[in-house]
C-alpha positions in Angstrom: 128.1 62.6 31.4 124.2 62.7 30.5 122.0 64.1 32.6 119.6 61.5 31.9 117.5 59.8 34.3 117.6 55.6 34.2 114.6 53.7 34.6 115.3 50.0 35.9 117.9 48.0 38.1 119.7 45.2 37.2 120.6 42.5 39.4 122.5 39.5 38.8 123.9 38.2 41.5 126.0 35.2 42.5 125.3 31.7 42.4 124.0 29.3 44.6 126.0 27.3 47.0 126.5 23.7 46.9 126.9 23.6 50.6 124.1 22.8 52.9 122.2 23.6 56.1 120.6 20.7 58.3 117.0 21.7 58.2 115.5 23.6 61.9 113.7 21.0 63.6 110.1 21.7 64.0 107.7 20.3 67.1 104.5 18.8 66.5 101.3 21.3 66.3 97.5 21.1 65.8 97.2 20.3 61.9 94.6 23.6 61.9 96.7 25.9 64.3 98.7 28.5 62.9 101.6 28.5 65.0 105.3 29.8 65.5 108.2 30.0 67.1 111.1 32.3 66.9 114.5 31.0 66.6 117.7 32.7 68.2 118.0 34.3 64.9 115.0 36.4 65.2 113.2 34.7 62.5 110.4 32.2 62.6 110.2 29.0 62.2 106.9 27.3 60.6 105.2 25.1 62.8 101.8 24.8 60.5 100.4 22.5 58.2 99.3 25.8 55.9 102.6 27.4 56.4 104.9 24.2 55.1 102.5 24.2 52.2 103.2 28.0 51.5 107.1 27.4 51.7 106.5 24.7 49.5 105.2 26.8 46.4 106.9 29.7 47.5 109.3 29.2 44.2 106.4 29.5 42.1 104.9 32.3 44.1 108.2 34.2 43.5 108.3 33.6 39.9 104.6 34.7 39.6 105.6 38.4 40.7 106.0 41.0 37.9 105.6 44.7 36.3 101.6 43.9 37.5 102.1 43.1 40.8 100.8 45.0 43.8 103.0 45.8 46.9 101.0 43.6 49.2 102.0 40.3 46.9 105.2 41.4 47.4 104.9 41.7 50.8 103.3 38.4 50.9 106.2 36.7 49.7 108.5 38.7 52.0 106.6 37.5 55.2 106.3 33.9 53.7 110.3 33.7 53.1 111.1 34.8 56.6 109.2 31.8 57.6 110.8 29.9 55.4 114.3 30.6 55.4 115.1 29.1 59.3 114.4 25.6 58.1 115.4 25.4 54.6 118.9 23.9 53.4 121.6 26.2 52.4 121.0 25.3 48.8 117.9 26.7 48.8 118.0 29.8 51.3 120.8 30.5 48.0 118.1 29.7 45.6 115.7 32.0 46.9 118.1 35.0 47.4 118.8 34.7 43.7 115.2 34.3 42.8 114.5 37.5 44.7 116.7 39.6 43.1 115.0 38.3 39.8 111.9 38.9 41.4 112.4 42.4 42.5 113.7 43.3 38.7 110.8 42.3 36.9 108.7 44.0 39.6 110.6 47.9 39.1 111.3 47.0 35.6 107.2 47.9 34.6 106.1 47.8 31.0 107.4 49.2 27.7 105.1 52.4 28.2 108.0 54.2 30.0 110.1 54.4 27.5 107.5 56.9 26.3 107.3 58.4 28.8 110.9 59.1 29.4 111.2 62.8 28.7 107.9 63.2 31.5 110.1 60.6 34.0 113.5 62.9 33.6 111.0 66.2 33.8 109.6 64.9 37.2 113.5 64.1 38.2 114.6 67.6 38.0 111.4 68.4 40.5 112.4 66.2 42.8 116.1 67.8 43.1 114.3 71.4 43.1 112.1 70.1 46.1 115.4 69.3 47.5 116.6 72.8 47.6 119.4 72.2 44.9 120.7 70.2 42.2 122.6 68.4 44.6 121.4 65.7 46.8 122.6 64.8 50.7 122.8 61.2 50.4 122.1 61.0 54.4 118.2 62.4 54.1 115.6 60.7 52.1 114.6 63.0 48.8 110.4 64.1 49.7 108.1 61.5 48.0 106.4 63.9 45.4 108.2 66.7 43.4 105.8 68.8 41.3 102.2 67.5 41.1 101.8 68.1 37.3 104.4 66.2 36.4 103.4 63.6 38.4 100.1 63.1 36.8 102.2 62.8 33.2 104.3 59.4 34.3 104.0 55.9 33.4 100.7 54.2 35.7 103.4 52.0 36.9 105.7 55.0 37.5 103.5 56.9 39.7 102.4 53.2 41.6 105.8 53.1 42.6 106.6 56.5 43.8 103.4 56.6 45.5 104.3 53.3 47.2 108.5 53.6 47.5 109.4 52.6 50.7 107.3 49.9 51.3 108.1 46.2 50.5 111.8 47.4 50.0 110.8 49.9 47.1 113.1 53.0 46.9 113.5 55.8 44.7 117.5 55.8 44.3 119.2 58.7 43.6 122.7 57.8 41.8 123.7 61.3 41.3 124.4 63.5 38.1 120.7 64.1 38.0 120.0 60.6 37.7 117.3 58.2 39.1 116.5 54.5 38.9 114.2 52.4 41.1 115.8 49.6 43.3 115.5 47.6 45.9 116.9 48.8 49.0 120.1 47.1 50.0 118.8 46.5 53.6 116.4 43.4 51.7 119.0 41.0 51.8 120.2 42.0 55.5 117.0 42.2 56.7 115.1 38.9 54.9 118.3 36.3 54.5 121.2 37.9 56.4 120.0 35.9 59.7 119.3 32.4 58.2 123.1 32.6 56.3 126.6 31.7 57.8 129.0 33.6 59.5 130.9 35.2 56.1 127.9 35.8 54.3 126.0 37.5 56.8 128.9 40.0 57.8 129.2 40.1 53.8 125.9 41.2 53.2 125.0 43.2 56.3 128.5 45.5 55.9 127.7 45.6 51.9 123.9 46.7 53.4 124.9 49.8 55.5 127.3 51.3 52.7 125.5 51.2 50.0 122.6 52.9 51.8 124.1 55.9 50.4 126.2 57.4 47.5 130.1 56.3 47.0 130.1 58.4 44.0 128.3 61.2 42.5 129.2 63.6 39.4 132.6 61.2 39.3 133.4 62.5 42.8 133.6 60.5 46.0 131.0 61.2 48.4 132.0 59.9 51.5 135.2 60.8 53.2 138.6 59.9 53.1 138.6 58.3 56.4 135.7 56.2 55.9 137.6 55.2 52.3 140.4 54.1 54.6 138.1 52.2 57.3 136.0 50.6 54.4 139.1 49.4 53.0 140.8 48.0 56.4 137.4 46.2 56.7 137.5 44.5 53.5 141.3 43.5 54.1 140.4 42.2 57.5 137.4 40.2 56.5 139.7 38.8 53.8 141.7 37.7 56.7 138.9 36.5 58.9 137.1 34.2 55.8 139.5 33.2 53.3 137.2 30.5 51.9 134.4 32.8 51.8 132.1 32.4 48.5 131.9 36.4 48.5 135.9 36.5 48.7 136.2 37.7 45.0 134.4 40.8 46.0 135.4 41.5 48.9 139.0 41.5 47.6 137.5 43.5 44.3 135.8 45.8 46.8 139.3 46.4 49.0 141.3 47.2 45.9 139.0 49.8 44.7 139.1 51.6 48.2 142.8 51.3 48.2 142.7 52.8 44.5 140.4 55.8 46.3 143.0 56.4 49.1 146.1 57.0 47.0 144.4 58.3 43.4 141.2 59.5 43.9 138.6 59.9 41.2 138.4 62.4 38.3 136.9 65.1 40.8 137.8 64.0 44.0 141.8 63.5 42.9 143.9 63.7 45.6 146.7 65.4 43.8 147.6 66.3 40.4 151.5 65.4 40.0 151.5 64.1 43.2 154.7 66.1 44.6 155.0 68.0 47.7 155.3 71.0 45.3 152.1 70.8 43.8 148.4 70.2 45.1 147.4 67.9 47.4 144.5 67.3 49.0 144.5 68.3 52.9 142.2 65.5 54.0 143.8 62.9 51.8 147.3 63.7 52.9 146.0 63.8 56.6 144.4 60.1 56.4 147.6 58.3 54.2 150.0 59.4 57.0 147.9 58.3 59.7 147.4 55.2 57.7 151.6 54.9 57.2 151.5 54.5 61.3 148.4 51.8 61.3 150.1 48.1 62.2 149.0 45.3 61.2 147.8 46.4 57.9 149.3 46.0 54.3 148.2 49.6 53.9 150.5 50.8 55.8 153.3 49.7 53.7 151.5 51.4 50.5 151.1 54.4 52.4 154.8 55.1 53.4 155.6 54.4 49.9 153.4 57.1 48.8 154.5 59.6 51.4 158.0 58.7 50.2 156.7 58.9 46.0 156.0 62.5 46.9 159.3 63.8 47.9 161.0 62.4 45.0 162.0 64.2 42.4 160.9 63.8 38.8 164.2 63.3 37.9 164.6 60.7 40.1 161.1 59.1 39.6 161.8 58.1 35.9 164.8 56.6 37.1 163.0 54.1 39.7 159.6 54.3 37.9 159.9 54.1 33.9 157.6 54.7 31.7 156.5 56.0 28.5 156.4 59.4 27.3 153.6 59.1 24.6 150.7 56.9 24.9 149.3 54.2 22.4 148.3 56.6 19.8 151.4 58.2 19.7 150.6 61.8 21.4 152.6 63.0 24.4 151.7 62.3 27.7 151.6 65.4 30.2 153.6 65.7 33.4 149.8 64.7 35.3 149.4 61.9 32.8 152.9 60.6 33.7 152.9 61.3 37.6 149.6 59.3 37.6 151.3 56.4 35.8 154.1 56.0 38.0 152.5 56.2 41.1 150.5 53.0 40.0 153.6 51.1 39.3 154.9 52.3 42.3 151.8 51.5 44.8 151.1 48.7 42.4 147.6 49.4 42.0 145.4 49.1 39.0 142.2 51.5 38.0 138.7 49.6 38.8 137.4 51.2 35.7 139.0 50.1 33.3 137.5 47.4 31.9 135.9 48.1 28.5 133.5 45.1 28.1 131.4 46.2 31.8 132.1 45.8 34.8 131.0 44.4 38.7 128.6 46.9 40.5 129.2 46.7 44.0 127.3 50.4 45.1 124.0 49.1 44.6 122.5 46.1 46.3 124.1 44.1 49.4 125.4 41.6 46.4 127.9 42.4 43.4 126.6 42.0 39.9 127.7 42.4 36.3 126.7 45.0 34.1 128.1 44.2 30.4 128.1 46.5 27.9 
């Protein structure tokens, strides 16, 4: 892939919900008193004249935040939804969360300049990963806020306002591997602004979506986590599945459990955990480890897959094309290798299906503490 360095996040997120929230009951105050109270949520509720007035135009003061905008609007607006949010309805707590993510993607997006200043951008990228000691980045420390000084100075105004300010108001420097870098808002927003004011399912959504994506699933198209946190992550998913079937985030929490069960038994390009998937060829130590320790887990539809897979391995190929048939040449005709074929008929037999393998785009669950769609 292209070492090239990306410039802007995309979020679009889900909808709003049609369900709603009885609004927090407020007591009386002095009509020039600012004062609050904090609800069992750790949030607080408005209790001033001033204050309703601010959550009344808080729509507009969102929409009013762009490429221009200084850090301390932004954190104006943050302060002003957290006294919002307790005593809103549902439908609106849903509206904002939306609105914020638009918000936040006009504020990183900045203005047409950086695309002239791409090449100084990509330049200043590269010094970042040298002040990192390497090419390579540990997704568990924080990359140093300046790389070299020089380059610095050559950036996009914007550019440099938002390195100088990134980790304030949310603002991060995201690293998404292969030499790439794109500004975003840190997954924790969500978690930390709306988790709290949001039901049951959509806080443990957003809060478990929050923690993982703090860091790198993938990087150079290999995994970056390990294969027992693949496994855990996926009996998570399965059991929240379980715990809130109705859930408005059920879609991708289901979408999120099939791709960690498509990790466990596949693998990626460079993080494969075999090739012909046979005891007499390569398999990955770790991998194998985790999948028979998973074949023993009860209660778990895993478990099932797993014993499958240790049994898939000590079949013969012989044997294999007689339970699992398939093709020898693919759809323009050339001949499939023994890899190509082993790959193919461990699918059928685990019944699982790629998660990249849609042509048109796809969801991206890796970056925020919400899925979106990025279309082609």
């Amino acid at each position: 892939m292209s070492k090239a360095l990306q410039y802007s996040s995309v979020f679009l997120l889900l909808g709003a919900l049609c369900a709603c929230q009885p609004k927090a009951e407020t007591p009386a105050t002095p009509k020039k008193e600012s004062a609050t109270k904090t609800t069992t949520s750790g949030q607080s509720e408005i209790t001033s004249t001033e204050e309703k007035r601010n959550c009344t135009q808080l729509s507009q003061a969102m929409t009013d935040i762009d490429a221009k905008s200084t850090v301390e609007a932004l954190d104006t607006v943050n302060t002003q939804l957290k006294q919002c949010l307790p005593q809103s309805e549902q439908a609106q707590r849903m509206a904002w969360m939306d609105a914020s993510s638009a918000m936040y993607q006009r504020f990183l997006t900045g203005d047409p300049i950086q695309l002239q200043k791409y090449e100084a951008f990509e330049q200043y990228g590269l010094s970042l990963l040298e002040a990192n000691q390497g090419n390579a980045h540990d997704p568990s420390k924080p990359f140093p806020n300046k790389g070299d000084e020089q380059l610095f100075k050559k950036l996009a105004v914007r550019d440099q306002y938002l390195l100088t300010h990134q980790g304030q108001a949310y603002i991060e420097l995201h690293y998404q591997g292969e030499g790439m870098f794109t500004f975003r808002r840190n997954p924790a927003y969500l978690k930390d602004i709306f988790a709290n004011a949001l039901p049951e399912d959509q806080r443990v959504f957003i809060t478990h979506m929050a923690e993982d994506n703090a860091t790198l699933l993938y990087n150079d198209a290999a995994i970056s986590i390990s294969w027992a946190e693949l496994v855990e992550r996926a009996l998570f998913w399965e059991s929240y599945l379980k715990k809130y079937p109705k859930s408005p985030y059920k879609t991708d929490a289901n979408r999120l459990f099939k791709e960690y069960q498509f990790l466990i038994f596949v693998g990626t390009d460079n993080s494969p955990v075999s090739d012909e998937f046979s005891t007499d060829a390569w398999i990955d130590e770790d991998a194998l480890k985790q999948i028979k320790a998973l074949a023993k887990r009860p209660n778990t539809a895993l478990a099932k897959q797993a014993q499958t897979f240790l049994k898939f391995i000590e079949t013969t190929p012989t044997a294999r094309r007689a339970q699992y048939p398939v093709t020898d040449v693919d759809q323009e005709g050339y001949e499939k290798s023994s890899i190509s074929i082993a790959h193919e008929q461990l699918r059928k037999a685990l019944n699982l299906r790629s998660p990249w393998n849609d042509e048109h785009g796809y969801r991206e669950c890796h970056e925020d503490a919400l899925c979106y769609d990025v279309r082609y």
